[in-house]
N, C-alpha and C positions, 0 to 999 in steps of 0.2 A: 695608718694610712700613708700611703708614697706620693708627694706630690709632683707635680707633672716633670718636675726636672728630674726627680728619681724617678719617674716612669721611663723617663727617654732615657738614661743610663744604662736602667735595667735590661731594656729593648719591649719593653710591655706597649704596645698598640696604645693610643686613645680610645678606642669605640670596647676595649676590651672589657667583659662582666664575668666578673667570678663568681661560680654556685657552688657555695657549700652546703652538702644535705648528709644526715644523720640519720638514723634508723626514726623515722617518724610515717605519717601515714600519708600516702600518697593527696588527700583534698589539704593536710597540714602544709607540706611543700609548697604544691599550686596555689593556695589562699596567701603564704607568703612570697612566691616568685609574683602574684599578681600585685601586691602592695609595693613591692619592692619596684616593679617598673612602674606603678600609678606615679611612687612618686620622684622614679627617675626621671618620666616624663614630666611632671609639674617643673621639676630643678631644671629643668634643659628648654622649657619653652621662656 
């Protein structure tokens, strides 16, 4: 993980979100793209 001063070097944005997806099945993805923001939003309130 880069933290914010390698973000800003890199030129990587703050609000930026990386999706990595593999050959899985399409409700496999969205069950975890939904967990993934539930608890992005928990860490950012």
């Amino acid at each position: 993980m880069i933290g914010p001063e390698g973000r800003k070097r890199s030129g990587i944005p703050e609000g930026l979100v990386r999706v990595s997806a593999g050959i899985e099945s399409v409700e496999d993805l969205w069950a975890d793209l939904q967990q993934a923001l539930a608890r992005a939003v928990a860490v950012g309130a």
